[in-house]
Structures are given as C-alpha cells and as structure tokens.
N, C-alpha and C positions, 0 to 999 in steps of 0.2 A: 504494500500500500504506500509505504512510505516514496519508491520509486516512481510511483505514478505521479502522486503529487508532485513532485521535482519535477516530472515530463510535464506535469501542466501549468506550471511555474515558468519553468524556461519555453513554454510556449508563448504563454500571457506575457513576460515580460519582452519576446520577439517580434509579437503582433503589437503591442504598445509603442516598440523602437521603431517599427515600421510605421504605425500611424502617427508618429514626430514626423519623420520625415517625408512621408508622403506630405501631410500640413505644410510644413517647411518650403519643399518645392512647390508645390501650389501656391503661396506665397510669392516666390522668385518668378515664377509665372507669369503670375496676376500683374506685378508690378511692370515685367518685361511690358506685356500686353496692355497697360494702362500708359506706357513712356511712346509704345508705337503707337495708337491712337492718339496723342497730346503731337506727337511727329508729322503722322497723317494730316491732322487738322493743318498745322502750322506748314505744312507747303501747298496746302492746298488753298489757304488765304495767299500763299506766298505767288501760286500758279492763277489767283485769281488779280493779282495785282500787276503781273507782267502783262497780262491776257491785256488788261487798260491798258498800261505804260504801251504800248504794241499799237493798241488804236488810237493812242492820240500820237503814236509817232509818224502814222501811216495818211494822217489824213493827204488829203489831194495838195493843200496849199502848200504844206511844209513840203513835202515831195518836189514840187514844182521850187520853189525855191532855193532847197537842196542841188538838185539838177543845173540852177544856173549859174549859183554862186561857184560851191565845190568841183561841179564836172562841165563847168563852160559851157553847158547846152542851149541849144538857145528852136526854136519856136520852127515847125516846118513851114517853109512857102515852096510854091511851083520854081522860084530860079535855082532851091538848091534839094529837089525831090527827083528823084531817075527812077525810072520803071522799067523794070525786067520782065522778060516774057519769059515763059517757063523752062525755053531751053537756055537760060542763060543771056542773051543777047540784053543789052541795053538799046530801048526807044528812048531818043533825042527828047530833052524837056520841053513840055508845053508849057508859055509863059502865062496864058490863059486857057482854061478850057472852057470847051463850048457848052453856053447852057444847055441844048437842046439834047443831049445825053442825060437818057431817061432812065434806065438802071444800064450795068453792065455786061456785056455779052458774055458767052461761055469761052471761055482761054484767054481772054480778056488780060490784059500785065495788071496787074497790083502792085502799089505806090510801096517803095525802099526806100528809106531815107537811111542816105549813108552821110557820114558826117568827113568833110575836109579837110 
C-alpha cells in the first residue's frame, strides 16, 4: 500500500509540475500574441498614413510642376510632336491640323512626342 501511495504522489506532484508550466507558457503566449496585435494595428495606421502621404503626392498639379521645374518638361504643341506609323517611319509634322478630321482611320500614326 505504502508503494502505491508514492506512485500516486509522484504522479500528482508530475501533473501539478506540468500544469505550472503548461500556465507559464500560455502566458508567454498570450503576451507574444497581444505585442503582435498592438504590431499589426501600428503598421497598419502606419500603411494607412503612407496610403494619404501617396495621394497628396500624386495629385495632377504637383506632378505637372514637378515635370517642369526638376525634369525640364515643358507642354506638347504640333512644331515639336512626330508621328510614327506602325512600321516605324516618321510623317513630316503638321503645323496645323485640319478641322474636318472627324475620328481617326484604322492604321492611322499616333502622336510620339519625343523630346530634343
């Protein structure tokens, strides 16, 4: 009898050591898991702030402005627009085109603008 009690001793006191640390790590856990949520949020205000900064950097005006001061761009007209036909050839610039061009034909060149 006495041997038994021992076996049920050093059971109870196994399953006791075991349920500290199963607790224990459930803790480390929980806290892991409560630092990655408080993470989550905080880039995702972070991804919501760039998301603005991004559209107020993009609008039309600052872009266009951008373009003329930093890369010298400057506005397309007919004396400095060449049109390519599809194999490649350049048509001679038209200083003015004709009103009476009502849409465009099929193979028709579309307007290049290369810069000089």
């Amino acid at each position: 009898m006495a041997r038994l009690n021992v076996l049920l001793l050093l059971a109870v006191l196994a399953t006791a050591l075991l349920l500290v640390h199963t607790q224990y790590r459930s803790r480390l856990l929980y806290t892991e898991l409560d630092r990655a949520h408080t993470e989550a949020r905080r880039l995702e205000v972070d991804g919501e702030r760039l998301q603005v900064d991004k559209r107020a950097q993009a609008t039309p005006l600052r872009v266009e402005k951008l373009a003329k001061e930093q890369l010298k761009m400057r506005t397309t007209t007919p004396a400095i627009t060449q049109y390519v036909r599809a194999d490649g050839t350049v048509i001679p610039a038209v200083v003015a085109p004709a009103p009476a061009a009502a849409a465009p034909r099929a193979g028709a060149a579309a307007p290049v603008r290369r810069t000089p």
